[in-house]
N, C-alpha and C positions, 0 to 999 in steps of 0.2 A: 227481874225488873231491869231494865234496858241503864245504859247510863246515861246521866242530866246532857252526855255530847252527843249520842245518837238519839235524845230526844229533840236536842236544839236542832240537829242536820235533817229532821224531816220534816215533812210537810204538817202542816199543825191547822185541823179545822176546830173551831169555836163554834158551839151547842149553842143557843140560849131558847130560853123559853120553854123548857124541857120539862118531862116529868121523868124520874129515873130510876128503873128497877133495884134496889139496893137494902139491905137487911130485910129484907123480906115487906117493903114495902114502899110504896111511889113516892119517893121525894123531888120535891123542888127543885132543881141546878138549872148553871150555866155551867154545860161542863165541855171540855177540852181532849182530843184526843191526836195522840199522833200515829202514821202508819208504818209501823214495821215491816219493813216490805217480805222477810223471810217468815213472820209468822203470824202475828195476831193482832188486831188492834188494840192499843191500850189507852184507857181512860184515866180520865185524870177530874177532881172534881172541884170544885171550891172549896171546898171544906176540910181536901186531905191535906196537915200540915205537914207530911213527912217528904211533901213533894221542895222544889227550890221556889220561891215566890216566883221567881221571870215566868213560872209554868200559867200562873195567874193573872191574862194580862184583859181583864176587860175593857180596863181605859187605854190600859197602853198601847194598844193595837198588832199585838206581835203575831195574831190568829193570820195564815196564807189564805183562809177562807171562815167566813159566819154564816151558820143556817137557824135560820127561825123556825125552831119547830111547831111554832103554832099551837104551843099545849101537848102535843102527842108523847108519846111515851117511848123511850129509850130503853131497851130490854135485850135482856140475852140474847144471843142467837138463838132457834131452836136444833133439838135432837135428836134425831127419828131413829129409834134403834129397830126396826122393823118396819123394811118399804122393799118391797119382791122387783120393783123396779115401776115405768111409771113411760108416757110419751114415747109408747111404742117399744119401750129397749125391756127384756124378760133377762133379770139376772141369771136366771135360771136355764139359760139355752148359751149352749156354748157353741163358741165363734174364735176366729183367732184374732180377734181384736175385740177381746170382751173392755178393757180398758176406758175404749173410744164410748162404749155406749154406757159404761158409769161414769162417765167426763159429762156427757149430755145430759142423763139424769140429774147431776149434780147440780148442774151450771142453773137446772129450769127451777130446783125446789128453792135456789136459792131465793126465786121470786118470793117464794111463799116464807120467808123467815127463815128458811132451814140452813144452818153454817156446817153443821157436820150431821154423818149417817150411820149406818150399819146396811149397806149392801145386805140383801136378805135372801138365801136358797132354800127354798122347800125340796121336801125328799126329792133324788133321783138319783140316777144308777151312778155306779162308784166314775163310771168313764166321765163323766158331765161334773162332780167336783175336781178331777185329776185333771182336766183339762181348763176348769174357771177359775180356780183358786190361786193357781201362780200368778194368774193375770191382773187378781185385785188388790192392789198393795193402800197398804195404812197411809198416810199424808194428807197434811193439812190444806186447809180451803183459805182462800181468797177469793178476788173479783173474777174466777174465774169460775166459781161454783163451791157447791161445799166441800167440808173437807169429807175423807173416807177415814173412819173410826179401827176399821176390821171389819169382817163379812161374820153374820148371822144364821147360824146354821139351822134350821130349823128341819128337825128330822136326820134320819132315816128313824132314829130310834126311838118312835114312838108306836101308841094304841092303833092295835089297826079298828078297835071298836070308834074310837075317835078321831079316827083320821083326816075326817074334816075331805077337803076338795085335796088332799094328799094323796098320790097312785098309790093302791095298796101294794101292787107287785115289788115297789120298790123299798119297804118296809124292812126292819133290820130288826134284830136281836144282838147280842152279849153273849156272842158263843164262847168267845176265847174269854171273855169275862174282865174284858177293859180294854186295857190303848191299844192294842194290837187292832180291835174291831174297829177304832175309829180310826185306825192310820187303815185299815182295809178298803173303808167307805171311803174317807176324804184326801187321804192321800199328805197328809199334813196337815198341822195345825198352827202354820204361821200365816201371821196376818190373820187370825181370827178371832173375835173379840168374844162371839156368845155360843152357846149352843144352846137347842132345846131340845129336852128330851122325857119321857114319861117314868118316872124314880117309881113305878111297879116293876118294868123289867127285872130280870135276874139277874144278878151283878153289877145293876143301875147304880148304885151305892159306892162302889170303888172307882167308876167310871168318874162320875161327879167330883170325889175326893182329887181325884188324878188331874180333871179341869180346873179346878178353882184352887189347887197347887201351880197350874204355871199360869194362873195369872188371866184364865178364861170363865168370863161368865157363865152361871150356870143358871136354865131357866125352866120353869116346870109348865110342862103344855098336852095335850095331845093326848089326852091319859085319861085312865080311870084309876089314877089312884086313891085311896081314902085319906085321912087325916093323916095318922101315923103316918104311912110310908110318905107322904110330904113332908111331914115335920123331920124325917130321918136324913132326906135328902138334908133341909136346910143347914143341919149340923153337922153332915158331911161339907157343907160349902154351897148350897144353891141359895140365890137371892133375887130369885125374879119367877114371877107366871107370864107367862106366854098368853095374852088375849083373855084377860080374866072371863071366865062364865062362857065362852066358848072354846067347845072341842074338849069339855071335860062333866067329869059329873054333878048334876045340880045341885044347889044346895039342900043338903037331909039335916034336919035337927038333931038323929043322931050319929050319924057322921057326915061333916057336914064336908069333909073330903077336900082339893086345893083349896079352894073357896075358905076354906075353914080356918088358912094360914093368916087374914088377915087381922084377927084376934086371938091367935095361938098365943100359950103361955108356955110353951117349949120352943120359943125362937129363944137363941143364946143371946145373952147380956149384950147390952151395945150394938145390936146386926138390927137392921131393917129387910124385911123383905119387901121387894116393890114390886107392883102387878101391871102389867101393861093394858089399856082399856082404848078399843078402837072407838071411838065418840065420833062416830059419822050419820049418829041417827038410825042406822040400818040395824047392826051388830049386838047393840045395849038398849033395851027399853030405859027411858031415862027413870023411871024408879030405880033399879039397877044401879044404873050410874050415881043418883043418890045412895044410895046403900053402900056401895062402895069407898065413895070419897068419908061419907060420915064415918063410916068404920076406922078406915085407915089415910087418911088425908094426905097425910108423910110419904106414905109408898107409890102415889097413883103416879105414873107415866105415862101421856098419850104419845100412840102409836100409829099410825093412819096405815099400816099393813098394805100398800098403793099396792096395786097390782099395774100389768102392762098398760092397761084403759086409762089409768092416772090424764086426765087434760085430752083424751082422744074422745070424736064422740060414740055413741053404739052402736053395738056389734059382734063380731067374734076375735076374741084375740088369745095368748096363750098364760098360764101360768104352768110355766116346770113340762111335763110331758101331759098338761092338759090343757082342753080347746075351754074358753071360758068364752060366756054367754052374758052382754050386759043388758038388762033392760030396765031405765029409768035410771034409778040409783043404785042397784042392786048389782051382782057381780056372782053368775051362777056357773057350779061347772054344768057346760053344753048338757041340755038334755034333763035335768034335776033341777032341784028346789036348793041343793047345796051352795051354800056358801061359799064365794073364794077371795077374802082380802076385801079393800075397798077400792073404792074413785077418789077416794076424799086428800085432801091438800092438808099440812097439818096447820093451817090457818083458818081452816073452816073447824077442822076437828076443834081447837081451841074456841072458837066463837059458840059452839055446836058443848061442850062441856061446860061453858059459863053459864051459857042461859039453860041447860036445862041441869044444873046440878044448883044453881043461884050460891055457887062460891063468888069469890072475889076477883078481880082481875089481873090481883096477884098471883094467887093459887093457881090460876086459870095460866099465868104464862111460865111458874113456876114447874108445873104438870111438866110443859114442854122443853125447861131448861134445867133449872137447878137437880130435878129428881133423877132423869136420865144420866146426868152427870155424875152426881153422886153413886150411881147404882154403879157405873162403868169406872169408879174412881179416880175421876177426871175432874174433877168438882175444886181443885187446885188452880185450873187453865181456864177451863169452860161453864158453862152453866151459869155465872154470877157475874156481876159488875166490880169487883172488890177489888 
């Protein structure tokens, strides 16, 4: 927390009329913020007494600016731990200024609520991460877009049964049977926040172990695995599904396989696992989406998985080394009925999981801030008002 001298030396806007994301539900305030210019904005409320009263000044007029929110709601920023990129720019095609076109990304989602990301690469040949990955460094967001969280790996080492709109050719295994295979593919693992990978591989188990020891998310996607070998990953370290209900096997009552993690009673004491759920309409019939949230409410994170078409209109555009094919709302690879990612904004995905799950519209902006956070254990900085 800043001190009461760098809170008096900046510029100080006054809320009122507000409604305000906090303990997990909309309260009342006129509240106060000042901006830090190196990192975050920080709030300040009426009601925290830990702060110095001058921070308090409704009568006394010490606010540089008051906005009348009109009743509207003052809420986390949101999180998008999965967006392939979005207005033309393919994280997944490398350039020598890949940089410039996660600056643009950035700057537009911030329209839509977004403050920070997970830049996202689906499979491709080991040259296309050796040449993107130095280029996308971790740092924080301002007025100038969101921040970049780490890059989201999504692939090589997954199902080529479920590969989804993923080149099969580019598809990996666990030969050498851990980090060696992903310093092979990616070339390093700095500045990376998640990977996905399918924990049926052979030596998927130590791979996992190895990530969620330095401190990288581990997310189960892409797969046919069954219960067990999910439940095995989790207690090596995984704590996320990758696009729940797609790109893996349906739910069986007798094994009812990922899907199944989210009422396992082999997740270890204190661990949440969290599922990501694309809620663009397209991807999740909303029963689904009910089923889901009912089950595990704590773990849902929406994800709007944007592909390049994100704000462009239809057409052909690219994801990774494939031609994609939009028509209507839909996002096919050229040629197929497959699926690739979405169009969707994660301001629609949010309005688009309220009304068709009839959660609350806390839950509903929680989805997009608190739970990301939490999962990324970031939930200290981001994701809440506190």
């Amino acid at each position: 927390m800043p001190s009461n001298k760098s809170v008096s030396d900046a510029p100080i806007t006054q809320f009122v009329n507000c409604r305000i994301l906090r303990d997990h539900r909309l309260q009342r305030y006129n509240t106060h913020t000042h901006t830090d210019t190196h990192t975050h904005t920080h709030n300040y409320t009426q009601t925290h007494s830990q702060y110095p009263e001058k921070l308090f000044f409704d009568e006394q007029g010490y606010a540089d600016k008051r906005v009348d929110c009109e009743g509207s709601i003052i809420a986390p920023g949101f999180i998008d731990t999965q967006i392939n990129g979005g207005y033309g720019i393919d994280f997944s095609q490398a350039s020598d200024d890949v940089g410039s076109g996660v600056s643009f990304v950035a700057k537009k989602i911030l329209e839509h609520g977004v403050t920070s990301f997970c830049p996202t690469l689906v499979t491709s040949p080991p040259a296309i991460y050796h040449k993107v990955l130095p280029q996308v460094k971790v740092h924080n967001g301002g007025k100038h877009g969101a921040g970049v969280l780490g890059v989201h790996l999504e692939g090589p080492f997954i199902s080529a049964e479920k590969k989804g709109a993923h080149p099969e050719q580019f598809l990996r295994t666990f030969r050498s049977g851990g980090l060696q295979d992903l310093m092979e593919a990616y070339g390093s693992l700095d500045n990376v926040a998640m990977v996905t990978l399918a924990p049926e591989l052979a030596s998927s188990q130590s791979v996992v172990r190895e990530l969620s020891q330095r401190g990288v998310t581990v997310s189960l996607g892409h797969s046919v695995a069954n219960l067990s070998q999910a439940e095995e990953a989790v207690q090596h370290g995984a704590s996320f599904i990758t696009h729940l209900f797609n790109a893996m096997l349906p739910f069986h009552h007798r094994d009812p396989g990922i899907v199944g993690l989210l009422t396992s009673d082999q997740v270890p004491a204190g661990r949440t696992v969290y599922y990501g759920m694309i809620a663009d309409g397209i991807h999740t019939n909303p029963a689904a989406l009910r089923i889901a949230h009912r089950a595990h409410p704590a773990g849902l994170v929406l994800v709007t998985d944007a592909i390049t078409a994100m704000g462009l209109p239809p057409g052909r555009h690219t994801l990774g080394q494939q031609v994609i094919e939009i028509q209507g709302l839909h996002a096919y690879v050229a040629g197929t009925k497959t699926l690739s990612g979405s169009i969707a904004t994660m301001d629609m995905c949010i309005r688009h999981f309220k009304q068709a799950s009839g959660c609350s519209v806390e839950e509903a902006l929680e989805a997009a801030s608190l739970h990301p956070a939490q999962l990324l254990g970031i939930n200290n900085k981001k994701g809440n008002l506190d």
